[in-house]
MDAnalysis code that builds the backbone (N, CA, C; Angstrom):
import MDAnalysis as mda
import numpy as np

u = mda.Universe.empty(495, n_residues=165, atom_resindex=np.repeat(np.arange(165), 3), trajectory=True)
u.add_TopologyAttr("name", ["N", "CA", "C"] * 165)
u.add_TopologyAttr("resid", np.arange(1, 166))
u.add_TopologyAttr("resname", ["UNK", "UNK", "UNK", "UNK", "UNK", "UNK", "UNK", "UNK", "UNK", "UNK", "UNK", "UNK", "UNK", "UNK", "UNK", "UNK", "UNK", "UNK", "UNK", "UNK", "UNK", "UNK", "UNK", "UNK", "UNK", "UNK", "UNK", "UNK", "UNK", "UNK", "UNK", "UNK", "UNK", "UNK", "UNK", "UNK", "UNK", "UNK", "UNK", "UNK", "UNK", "UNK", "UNK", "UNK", "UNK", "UNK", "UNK", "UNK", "UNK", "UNK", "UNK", "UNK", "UNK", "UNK", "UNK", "UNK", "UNK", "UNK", "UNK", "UNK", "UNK", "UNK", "UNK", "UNK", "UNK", "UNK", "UNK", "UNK", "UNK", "UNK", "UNK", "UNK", "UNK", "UNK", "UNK", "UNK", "UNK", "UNK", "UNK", "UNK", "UNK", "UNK", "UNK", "UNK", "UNK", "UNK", "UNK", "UNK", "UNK", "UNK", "UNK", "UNK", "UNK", "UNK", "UNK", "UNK", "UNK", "UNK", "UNK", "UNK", "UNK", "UNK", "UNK", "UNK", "UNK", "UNK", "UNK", "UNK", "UNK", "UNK", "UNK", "UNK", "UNK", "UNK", "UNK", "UNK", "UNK", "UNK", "UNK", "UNK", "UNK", "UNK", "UNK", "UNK", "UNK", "UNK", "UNK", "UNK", "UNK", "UNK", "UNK", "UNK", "UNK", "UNK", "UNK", "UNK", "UNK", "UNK", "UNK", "UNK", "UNK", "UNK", "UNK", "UNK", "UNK", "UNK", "UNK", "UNK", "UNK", "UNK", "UNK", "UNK", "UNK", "UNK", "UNK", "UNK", "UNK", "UNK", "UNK", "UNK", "UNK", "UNK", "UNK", "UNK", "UNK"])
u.atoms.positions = np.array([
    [144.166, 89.323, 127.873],
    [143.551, 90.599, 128.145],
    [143.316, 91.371, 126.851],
    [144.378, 91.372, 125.697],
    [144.108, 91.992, 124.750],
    [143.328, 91.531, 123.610],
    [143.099, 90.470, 124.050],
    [141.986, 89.384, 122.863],
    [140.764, 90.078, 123.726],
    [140.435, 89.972, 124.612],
    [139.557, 90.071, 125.246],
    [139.265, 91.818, 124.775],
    [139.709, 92.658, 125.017],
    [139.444, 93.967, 124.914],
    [138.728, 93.655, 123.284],
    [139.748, 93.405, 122.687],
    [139.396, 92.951, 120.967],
    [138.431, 92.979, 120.746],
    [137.998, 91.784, 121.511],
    [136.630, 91.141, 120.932],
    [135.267, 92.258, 122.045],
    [135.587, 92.667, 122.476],
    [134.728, 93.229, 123.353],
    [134.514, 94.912, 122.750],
    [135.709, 95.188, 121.813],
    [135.348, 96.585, 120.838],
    [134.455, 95.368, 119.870],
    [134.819, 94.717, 118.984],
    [133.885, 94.531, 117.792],
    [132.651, 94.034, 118.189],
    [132.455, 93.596, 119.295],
    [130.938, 93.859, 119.784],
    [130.568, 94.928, 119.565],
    [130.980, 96.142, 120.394],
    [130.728, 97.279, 120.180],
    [130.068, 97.942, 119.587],
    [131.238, 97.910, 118.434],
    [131.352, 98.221, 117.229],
    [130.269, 97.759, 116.040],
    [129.671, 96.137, 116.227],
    [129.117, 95.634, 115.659],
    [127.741, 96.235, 116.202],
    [127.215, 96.357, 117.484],
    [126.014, 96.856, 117.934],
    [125.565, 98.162, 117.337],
    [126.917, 99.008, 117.808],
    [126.266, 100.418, 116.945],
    [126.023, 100.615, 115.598],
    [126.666, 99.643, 114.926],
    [126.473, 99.575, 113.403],
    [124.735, 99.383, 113.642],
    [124.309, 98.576, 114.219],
    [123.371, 97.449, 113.920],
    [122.222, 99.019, 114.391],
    [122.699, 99.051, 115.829],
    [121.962, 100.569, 115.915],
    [121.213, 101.989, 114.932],
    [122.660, 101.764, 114.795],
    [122.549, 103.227, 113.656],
    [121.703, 102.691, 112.354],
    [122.059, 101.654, 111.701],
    [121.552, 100.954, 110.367],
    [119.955, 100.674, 110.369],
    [119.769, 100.335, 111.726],
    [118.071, 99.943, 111.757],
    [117.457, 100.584, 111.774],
    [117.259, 102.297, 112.474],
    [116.620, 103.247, 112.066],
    [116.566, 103.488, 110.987],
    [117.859, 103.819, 109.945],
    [117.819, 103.996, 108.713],
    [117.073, 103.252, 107.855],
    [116.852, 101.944, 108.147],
    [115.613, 100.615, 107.364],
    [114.673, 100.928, 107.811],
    [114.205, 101.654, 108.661],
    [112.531, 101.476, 109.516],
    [112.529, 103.148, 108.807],
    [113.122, 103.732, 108.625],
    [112.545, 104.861, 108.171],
    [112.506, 104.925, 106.986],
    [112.770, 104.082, 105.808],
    [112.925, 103.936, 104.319],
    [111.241, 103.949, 104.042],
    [110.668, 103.209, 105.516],
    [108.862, 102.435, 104.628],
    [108.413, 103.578, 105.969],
    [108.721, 104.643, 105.968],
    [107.780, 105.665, 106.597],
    [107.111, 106.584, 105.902],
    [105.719, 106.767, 106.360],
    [105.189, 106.894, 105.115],
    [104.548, 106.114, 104.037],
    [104.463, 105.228, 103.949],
    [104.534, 104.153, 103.327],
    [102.779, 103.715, 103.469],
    [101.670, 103.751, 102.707],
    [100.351, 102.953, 102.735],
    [100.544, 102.118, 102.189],
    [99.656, 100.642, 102.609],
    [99.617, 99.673, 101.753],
    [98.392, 99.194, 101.532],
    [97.682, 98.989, 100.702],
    [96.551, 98.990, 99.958],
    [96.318, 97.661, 99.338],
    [95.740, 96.781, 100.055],
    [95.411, 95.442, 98.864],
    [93.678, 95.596, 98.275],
    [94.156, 95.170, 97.082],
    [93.099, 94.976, 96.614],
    [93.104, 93.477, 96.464],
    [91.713, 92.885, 96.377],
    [91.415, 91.295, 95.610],
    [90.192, 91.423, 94.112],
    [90.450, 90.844, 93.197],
    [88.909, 90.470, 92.760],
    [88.908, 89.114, 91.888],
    [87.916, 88.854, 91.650],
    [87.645, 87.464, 91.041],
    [88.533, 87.569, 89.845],
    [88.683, 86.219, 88.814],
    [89.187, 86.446, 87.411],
    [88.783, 87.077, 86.480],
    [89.073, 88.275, 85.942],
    [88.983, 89.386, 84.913],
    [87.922, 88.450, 83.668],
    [86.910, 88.830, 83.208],
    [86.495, 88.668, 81.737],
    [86.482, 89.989, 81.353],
    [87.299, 90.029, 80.308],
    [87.081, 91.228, 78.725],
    [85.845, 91.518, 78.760],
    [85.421, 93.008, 79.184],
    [83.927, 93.564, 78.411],
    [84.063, 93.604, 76.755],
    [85.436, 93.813, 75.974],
    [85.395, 94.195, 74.647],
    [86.425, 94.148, 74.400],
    [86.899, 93.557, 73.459],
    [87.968, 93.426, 72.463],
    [87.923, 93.593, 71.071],
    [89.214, 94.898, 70.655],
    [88.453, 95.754, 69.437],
    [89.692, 95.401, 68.763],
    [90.201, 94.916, 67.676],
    [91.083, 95.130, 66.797],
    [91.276, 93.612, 67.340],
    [93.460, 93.066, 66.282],
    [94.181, 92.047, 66.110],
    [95.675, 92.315, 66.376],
    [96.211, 91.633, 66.777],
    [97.531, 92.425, 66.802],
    [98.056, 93.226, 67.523],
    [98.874, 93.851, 66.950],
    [99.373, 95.456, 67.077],
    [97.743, 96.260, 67.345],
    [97.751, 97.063, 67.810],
    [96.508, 98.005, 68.501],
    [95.464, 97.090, 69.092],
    [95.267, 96.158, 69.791],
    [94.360, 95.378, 70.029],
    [94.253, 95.955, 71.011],
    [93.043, 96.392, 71.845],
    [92.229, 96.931, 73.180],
    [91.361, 95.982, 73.874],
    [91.877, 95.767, 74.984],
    [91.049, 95.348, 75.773],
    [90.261, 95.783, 76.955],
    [89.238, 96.075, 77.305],
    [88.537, 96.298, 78.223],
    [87.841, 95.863, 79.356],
    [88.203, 95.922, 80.890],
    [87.520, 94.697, 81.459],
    [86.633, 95.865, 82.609],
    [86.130, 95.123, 83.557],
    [85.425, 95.720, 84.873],
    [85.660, 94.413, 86.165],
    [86.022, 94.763, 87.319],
    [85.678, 93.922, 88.627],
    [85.722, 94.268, 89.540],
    [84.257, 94.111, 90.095],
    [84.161, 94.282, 91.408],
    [85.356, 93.899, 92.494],
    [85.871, 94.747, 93.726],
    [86.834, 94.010, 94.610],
    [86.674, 94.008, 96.363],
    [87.266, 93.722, 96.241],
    [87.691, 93.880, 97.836],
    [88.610, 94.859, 98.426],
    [88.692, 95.583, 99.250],
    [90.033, 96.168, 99.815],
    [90.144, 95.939, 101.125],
    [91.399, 95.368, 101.438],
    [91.642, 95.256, 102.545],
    [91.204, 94.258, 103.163],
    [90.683, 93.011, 102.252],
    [89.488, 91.895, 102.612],
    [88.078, 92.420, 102.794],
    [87.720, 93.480, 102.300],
    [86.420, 93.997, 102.865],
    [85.890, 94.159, 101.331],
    [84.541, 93.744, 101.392],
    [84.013, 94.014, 99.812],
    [82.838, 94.877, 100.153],
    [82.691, 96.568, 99.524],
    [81.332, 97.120, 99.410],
    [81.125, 97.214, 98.364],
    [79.919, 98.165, 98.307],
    [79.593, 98.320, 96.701],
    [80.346, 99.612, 96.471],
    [80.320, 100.332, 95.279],
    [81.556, 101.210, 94.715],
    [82.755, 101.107, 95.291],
    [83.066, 99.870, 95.243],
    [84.517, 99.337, 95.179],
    [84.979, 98.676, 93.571],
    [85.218, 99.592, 92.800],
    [85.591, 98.279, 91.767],
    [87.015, 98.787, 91.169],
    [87.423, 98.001, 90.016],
    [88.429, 98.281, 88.840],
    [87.916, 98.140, 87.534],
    [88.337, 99.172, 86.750],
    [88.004, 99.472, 85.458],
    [89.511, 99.586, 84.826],
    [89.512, 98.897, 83.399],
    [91.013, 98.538, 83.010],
    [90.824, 98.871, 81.501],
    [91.852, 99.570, 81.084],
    [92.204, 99.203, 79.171],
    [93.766, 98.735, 78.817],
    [93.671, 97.771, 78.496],
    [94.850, 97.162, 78.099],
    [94.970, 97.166, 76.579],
    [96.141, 97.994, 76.273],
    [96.515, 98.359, 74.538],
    [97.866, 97.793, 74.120],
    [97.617, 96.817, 73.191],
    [99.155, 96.300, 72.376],
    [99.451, 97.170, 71.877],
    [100.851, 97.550, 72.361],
    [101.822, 98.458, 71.322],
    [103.039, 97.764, 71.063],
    [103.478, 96.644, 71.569],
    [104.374, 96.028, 70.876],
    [104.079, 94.526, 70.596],
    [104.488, 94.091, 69.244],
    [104.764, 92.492, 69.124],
    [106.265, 91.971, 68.795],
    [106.083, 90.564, 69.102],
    [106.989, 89.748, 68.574],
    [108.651, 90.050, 69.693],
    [108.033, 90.572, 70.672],
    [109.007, 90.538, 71.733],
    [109.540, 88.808, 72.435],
    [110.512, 89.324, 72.816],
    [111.916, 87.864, 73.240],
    [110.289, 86.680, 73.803],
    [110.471, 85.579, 73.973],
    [109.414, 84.753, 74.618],
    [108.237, 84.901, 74.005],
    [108.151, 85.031, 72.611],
    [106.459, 84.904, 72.233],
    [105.839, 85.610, 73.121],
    [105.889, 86.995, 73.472],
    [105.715, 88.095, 74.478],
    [105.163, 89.652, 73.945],
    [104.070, 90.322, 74.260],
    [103.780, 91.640, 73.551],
    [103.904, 92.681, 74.752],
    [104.096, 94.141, 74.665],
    [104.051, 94.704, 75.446],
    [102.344, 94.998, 74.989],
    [101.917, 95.773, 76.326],
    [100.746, 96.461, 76.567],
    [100.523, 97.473, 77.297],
    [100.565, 98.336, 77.149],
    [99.609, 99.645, 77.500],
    [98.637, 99.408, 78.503],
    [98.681, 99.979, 79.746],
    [97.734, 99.915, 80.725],
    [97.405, 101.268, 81.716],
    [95.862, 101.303, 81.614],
    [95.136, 102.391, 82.362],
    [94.326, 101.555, 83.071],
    [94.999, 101.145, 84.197],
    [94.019, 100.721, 85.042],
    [93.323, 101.374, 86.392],
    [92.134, 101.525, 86.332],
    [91.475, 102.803, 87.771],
    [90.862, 101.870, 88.942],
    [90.813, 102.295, 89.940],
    [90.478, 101.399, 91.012],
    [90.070, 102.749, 91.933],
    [88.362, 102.441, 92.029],
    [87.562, 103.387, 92.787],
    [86.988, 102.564, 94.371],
    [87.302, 103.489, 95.102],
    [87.408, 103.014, 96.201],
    [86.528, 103.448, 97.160],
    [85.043, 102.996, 96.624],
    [83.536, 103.442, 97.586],
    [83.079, 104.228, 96.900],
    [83.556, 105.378, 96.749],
    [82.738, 106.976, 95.970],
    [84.240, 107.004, 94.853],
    [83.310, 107.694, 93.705],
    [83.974, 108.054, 92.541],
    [84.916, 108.830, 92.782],
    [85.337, 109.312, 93.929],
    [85.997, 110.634, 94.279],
    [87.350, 110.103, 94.606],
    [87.223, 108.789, 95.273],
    [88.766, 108.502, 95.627],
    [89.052, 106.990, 94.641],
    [90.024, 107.189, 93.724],
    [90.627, 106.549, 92.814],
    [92.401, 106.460, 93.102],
    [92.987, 105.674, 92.530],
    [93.946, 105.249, 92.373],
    [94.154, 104.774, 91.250],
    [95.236, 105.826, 90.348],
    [95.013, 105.501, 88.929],
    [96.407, 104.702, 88.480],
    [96.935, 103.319, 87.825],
    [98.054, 102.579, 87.367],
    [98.551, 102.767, 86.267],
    [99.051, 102.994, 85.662],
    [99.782, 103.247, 84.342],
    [100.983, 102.122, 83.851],
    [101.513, 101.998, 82.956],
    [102.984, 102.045, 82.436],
    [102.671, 100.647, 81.542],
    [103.848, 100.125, 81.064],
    [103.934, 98.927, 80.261],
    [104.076, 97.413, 80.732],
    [103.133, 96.482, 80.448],
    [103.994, 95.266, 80.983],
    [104.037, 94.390, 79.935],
    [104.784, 92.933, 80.122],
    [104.703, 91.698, 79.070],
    [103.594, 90.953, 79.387],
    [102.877, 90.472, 78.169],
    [101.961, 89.537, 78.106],
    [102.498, 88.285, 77.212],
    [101.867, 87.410, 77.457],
    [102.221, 86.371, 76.507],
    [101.147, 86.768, 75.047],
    [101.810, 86.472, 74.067],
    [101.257, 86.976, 72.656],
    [99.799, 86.663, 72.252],
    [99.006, 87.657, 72.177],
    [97.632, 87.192, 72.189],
    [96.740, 86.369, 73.056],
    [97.426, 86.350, 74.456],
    [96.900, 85.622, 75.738],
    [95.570, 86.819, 76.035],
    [95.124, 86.439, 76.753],
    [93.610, 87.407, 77.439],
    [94.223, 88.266, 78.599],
    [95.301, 87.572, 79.118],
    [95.542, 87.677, 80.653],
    [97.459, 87.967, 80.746],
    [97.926, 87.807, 81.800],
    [98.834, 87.019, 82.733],
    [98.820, 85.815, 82.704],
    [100.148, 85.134, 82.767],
    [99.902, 83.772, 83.142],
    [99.654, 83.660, 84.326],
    [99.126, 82.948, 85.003],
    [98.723, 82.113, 86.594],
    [100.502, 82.355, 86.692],
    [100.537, 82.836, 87.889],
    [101.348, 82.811, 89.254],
    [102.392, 84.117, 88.727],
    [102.086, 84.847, 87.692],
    [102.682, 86.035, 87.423],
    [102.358, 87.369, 87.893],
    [103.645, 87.863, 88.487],
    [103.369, 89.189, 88.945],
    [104.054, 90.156, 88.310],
    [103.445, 91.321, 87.937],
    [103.967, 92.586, 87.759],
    [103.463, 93.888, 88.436],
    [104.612, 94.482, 88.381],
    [104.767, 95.807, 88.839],
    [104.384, 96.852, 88.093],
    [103.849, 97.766, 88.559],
    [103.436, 99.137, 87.549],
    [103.591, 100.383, 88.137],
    [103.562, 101.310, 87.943],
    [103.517, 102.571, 88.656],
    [102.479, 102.635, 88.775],
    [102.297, 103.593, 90.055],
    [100.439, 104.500, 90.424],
    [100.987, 105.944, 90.278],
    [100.150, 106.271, 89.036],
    [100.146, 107.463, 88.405],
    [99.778, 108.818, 89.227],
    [98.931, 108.345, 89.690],
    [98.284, 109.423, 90.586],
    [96.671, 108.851, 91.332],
    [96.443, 109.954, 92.409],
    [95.321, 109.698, 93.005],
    [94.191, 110.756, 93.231],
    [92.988, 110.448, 93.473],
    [92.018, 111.727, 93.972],
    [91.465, 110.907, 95.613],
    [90.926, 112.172, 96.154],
    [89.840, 111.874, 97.134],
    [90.980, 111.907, 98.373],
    [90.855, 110.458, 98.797],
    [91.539, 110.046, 99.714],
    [92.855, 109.539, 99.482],
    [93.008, 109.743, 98.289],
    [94.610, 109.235, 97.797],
    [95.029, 110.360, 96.966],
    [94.585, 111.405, 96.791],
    [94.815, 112.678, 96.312],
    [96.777, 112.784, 96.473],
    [97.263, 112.868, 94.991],
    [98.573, 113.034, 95.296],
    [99.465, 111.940, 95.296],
    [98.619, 110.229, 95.386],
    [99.574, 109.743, 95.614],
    [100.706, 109.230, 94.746],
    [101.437, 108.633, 95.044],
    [103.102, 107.999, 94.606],
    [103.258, 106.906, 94.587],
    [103.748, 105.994, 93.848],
    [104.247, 104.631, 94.281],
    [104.204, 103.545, 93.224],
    [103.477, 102.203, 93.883],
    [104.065, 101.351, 92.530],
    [102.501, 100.520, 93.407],
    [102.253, 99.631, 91.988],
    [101.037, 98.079, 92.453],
    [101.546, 97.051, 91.961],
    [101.447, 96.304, 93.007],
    [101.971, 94.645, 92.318],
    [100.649, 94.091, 91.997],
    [100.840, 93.380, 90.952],
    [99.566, 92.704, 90.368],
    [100.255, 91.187, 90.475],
    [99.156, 90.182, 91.052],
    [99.203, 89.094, 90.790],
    [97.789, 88.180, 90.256],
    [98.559, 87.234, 89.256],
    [97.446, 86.672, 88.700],
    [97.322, 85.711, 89.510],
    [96.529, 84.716, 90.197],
    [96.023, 83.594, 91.221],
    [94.944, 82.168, 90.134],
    [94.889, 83.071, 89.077],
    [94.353, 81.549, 88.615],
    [92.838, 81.859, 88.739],
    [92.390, 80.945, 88.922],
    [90.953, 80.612, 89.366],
    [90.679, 81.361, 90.493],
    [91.042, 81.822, 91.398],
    [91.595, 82.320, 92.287],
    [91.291, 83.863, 92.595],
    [91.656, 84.162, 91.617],
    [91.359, 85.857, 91.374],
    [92.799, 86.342, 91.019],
    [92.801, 87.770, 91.149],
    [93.747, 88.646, 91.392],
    [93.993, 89.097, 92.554],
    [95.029, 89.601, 92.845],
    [95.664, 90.592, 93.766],
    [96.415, 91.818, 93.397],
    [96.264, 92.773, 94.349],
    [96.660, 94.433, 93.597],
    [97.200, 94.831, 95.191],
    [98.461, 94.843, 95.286],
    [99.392, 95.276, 96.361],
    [100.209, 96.542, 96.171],
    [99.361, 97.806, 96.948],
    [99.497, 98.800, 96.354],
    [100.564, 99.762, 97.532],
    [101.552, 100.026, 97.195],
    [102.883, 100.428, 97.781],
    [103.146, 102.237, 97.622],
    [102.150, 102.978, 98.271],
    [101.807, 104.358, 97.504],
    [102.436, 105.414, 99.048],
    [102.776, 106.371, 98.813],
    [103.319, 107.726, 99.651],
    [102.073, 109.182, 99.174],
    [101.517, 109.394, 100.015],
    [100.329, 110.042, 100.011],
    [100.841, 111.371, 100.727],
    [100.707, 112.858, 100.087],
    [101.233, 113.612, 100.666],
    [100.861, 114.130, 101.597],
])
């Protein structure tokens, strides 16, 4: 009888945990937009300098959401500010904008990532994270972070994880 009671509290016990805990997870991603972008593989419009300060500039048309119109694109500057990091690795400087139909609603990326040293790109099957700086239009305000993945031949992907006020 008293095994039995036992086991019949840590059920209980175990349910309401499970109870109480799962709201708390379902309400962490409330709020929460998610935004994919796709586009083909990046070519450089311009590359200005060697090294240390080297700028790169690209443009690509995309997709959002699997849907491709026209004034959908990304416009990017990628700036070396560091070399000779761990792994034959540079940091870079990134302003990347992503206009979404009309000039009005953007989603702007910021912050630093690793490149391989004097590469053009990402390697194929690398992802990084960046912050989203801010937004206008329809993303006016927003918050959050973009995962970038490189796909190769493939294209890119831009998995955008933003809180819109």
């Amino acid at each position: 009888m008293r095994i039995a009671f036992r086991a019949a509290a840590v059920l209980v016990t175990t349910f309401a945990l499970i109870a109480v805990a799962a709201p708390a997870q379902a309400q962490s991603n409330k709020g929460i937009t998610t935004v994919t972008v796709y586009h083909q593989p990046v070519t450089t419009t311009s590359v200005t300098g060697s090294g240390l300060d080297t700028v790169r500039t690209f443009f690509a048309p995309t997709a959002v959401n699997g849907k491709a119109a026209d004034s959908q694109y990304l416009t990017g500057t990628l700036t070396t500010i560091t070399l000779g990091m761990p792994g034959n690795q540079e940091v870079r400087a990134a302003n990347l904008i992503f206009v979404f139909g009309s000039i009005a609603n953007q989603l702007v990326v910021g912050g630093a990532s690793l490149y391989p040293a004097g590469g053009a790109t990402l390697e194929v099957g690398a992802k990084m994270t960046r912050p989203v700086i801010g937004g206008s239009g329809i993303y006016a305000g927003a918050a959050g972070e973009a995962i970038s993945t490189n796909l190769g031949a493939n294209g890119w992907t831009h998995v955008f994880k933003i809180r819109i006020p």
